[in-house]
ChimeraX commands (.cxc) that place a marker at each C-alpha (Angstrom):
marker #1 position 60.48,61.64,8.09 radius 0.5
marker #1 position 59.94,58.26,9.70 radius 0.5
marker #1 position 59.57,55.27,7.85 radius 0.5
marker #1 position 55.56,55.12,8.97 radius 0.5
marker #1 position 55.41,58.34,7.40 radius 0.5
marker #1 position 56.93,57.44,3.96 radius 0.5
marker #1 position 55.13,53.93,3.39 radius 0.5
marker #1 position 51.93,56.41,4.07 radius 0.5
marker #1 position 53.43,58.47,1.17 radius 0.5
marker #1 position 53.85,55.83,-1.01 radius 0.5
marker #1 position 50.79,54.83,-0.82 radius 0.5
marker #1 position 49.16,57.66,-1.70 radius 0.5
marker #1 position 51.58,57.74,-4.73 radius 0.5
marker #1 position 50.61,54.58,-6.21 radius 0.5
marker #1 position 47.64,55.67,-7.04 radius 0.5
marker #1 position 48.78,59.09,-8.50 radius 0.5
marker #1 position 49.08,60.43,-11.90 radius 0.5
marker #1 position 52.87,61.30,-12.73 radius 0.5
marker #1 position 52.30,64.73,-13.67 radius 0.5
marker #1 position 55.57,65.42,-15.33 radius 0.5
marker #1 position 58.41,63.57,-17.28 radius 0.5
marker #1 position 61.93,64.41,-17.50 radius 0.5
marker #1 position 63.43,64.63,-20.56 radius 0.5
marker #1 position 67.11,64.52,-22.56 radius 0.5
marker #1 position 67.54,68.12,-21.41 radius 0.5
marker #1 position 67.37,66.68,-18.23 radius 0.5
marker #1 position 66.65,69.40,-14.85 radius 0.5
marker #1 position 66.38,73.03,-16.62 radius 0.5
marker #1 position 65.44,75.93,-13.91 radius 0.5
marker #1 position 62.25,75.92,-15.79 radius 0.5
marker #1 position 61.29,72.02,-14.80 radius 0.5
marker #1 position 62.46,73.02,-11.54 radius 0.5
marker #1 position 60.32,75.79,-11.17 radius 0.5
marker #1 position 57.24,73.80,-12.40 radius 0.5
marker #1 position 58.05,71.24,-10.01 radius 0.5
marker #1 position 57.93,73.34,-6.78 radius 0.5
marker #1 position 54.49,75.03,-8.09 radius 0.5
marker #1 position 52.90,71.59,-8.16 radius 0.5
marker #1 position 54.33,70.78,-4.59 radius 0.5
marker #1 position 53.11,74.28,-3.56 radius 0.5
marker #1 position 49.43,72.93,-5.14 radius 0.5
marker #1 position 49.66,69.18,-4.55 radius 0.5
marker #1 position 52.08,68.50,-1.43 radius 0.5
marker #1 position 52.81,65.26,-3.46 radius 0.5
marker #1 position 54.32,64.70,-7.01 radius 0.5
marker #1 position 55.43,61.86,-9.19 radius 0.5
marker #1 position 57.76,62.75,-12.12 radius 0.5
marker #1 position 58.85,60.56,-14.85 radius 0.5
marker #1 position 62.09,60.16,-16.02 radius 0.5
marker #1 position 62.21,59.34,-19.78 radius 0.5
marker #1 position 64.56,57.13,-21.59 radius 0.5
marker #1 position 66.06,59.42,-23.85 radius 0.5
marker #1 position 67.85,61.29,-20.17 radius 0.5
marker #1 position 71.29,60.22,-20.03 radius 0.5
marker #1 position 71.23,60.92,-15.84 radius 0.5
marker #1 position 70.50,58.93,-13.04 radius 0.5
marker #1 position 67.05,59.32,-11.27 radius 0.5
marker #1 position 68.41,58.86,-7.97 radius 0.5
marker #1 position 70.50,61.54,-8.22 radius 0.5
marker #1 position 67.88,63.76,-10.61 radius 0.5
marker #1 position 65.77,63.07,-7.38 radius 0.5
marker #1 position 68.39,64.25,-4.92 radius 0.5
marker #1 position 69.06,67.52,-6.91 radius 0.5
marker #1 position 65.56,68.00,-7.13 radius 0.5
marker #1 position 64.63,67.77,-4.19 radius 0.5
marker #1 position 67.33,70.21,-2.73 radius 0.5
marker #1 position 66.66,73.16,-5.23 radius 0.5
marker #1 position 62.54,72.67,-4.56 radius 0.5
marker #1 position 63.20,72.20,-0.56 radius 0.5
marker #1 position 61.01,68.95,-0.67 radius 0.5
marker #1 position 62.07,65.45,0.52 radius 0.5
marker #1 position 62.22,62.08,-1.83 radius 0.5
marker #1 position 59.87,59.83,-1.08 radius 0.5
marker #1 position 61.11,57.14,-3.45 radius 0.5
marker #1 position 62.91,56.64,-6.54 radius 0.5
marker #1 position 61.71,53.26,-8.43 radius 0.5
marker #1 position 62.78,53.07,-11.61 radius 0.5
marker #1 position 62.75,56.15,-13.48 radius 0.5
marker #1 position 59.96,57.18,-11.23 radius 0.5
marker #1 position 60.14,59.97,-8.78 radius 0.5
marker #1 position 57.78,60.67,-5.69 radius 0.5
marker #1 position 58.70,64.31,-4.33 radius 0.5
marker #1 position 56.77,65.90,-0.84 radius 0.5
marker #1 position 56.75,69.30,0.81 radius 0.5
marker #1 position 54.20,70.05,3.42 radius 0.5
marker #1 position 52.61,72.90,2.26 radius 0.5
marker #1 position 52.63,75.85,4.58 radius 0.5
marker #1 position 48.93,76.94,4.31 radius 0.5
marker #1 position 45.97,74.37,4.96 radius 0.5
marker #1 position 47.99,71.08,4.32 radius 0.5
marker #1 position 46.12,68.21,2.44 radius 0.5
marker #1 position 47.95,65.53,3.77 radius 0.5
marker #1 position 47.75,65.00,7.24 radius 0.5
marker #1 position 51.10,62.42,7.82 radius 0.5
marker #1 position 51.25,59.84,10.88 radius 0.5
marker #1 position 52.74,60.43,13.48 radius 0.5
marker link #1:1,2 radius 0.2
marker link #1:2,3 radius 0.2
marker link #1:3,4 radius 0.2
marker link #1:4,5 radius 0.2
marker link #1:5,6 radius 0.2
marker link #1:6,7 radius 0.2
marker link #1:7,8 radius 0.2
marker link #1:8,9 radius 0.2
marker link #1:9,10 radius 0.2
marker link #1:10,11 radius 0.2
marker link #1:11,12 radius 0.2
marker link #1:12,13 radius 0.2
marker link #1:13,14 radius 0.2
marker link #1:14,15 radius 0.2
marker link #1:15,16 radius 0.2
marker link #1:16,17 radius 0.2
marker link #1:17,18 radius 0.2
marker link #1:18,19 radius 0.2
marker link #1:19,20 radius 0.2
marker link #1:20,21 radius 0.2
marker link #1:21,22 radius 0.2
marker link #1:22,23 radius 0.2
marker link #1:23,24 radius 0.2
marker link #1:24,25 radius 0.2
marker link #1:25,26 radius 0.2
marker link #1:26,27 radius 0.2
marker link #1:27,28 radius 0.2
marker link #1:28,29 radius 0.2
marker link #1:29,30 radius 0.2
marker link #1:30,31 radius 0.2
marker link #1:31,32 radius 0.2
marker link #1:32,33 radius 0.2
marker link #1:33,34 radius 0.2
marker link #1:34,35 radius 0.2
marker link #1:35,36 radius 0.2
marker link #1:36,37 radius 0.2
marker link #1:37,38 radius 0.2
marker link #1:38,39 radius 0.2
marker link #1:39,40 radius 0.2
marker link #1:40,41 radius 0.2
marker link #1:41,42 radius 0.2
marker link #1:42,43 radius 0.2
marker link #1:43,44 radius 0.2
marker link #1:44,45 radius 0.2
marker link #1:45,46 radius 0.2
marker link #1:46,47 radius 0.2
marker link #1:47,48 radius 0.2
marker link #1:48,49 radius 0.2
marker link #1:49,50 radius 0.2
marker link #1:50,51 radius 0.2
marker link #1:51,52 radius 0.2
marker link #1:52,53 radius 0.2
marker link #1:53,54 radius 0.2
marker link #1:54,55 radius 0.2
marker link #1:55,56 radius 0.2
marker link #1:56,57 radius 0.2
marker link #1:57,58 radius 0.2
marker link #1:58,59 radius 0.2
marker link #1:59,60 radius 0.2
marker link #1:60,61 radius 0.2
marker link #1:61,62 radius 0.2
marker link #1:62,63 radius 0.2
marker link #1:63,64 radius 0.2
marker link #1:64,65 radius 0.2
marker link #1:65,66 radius 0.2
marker link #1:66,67 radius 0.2
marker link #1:67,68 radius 0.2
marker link #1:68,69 radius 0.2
marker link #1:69,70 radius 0.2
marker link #1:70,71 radius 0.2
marker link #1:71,72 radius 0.2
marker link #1:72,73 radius 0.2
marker link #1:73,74 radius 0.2
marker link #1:74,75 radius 0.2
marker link #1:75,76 radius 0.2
marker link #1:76,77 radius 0.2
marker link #1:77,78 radius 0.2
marker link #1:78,79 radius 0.2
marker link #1:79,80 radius 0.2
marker link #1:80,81 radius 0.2
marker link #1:81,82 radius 0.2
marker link #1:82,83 radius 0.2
marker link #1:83,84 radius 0.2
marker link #1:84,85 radius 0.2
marker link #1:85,86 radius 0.2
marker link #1:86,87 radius 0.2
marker link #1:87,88 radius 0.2
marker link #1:88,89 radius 0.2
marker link #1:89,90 radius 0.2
marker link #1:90,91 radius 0.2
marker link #1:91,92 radius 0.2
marker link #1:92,93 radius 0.2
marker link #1:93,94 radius 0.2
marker link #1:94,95 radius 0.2
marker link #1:95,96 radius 0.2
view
């Protein structure tokens, strides 16, 4: 992914919804699994971390986004921005 491509990405996830926080049980195969359905839908997530997770985001974000085969778009904070081009009619069209 080039860096045109990401600030694109980041863009469209400021204006996003985070559509799933992280909590003390930290990354379960079930909050996996829900993640990788909403990349299948959305292409593009954000995903809170809460405060009551002892782990780092950074690295919640890296193990994330190796068991859902999506790339990190940023970690700020104890927010994550996930993307996998979906394989089917893709939404986002990136820049090339």
């Amino acid at each position: 992914m080039t860096s045109k491509q990401r600030a694109y990405l980041k863009s469209l996830a400021m204006n996003a919804d985070t559509i799933m926080n992280i909590g003390k049980s930290s990354l379960t195969p079930e909050v996996c699994t829900a993640v990788s359905e909403a990349l299948e839908k959305r292409e593009l997530v954000k995903i809170g971390v809460l405060k009551n997770c002892l782990d780092d985001p950074k690295e919640i974000a890296a193990v994330m986004a190796e068991r859902t085969h999506s790339q990190v778009v940023q970690v700020i904070g104890k927010k994550i921005v996930l993307y996998k081009k979906r394989k089917k009619d893709p939404k986002i069209v990136l820049p090339e």
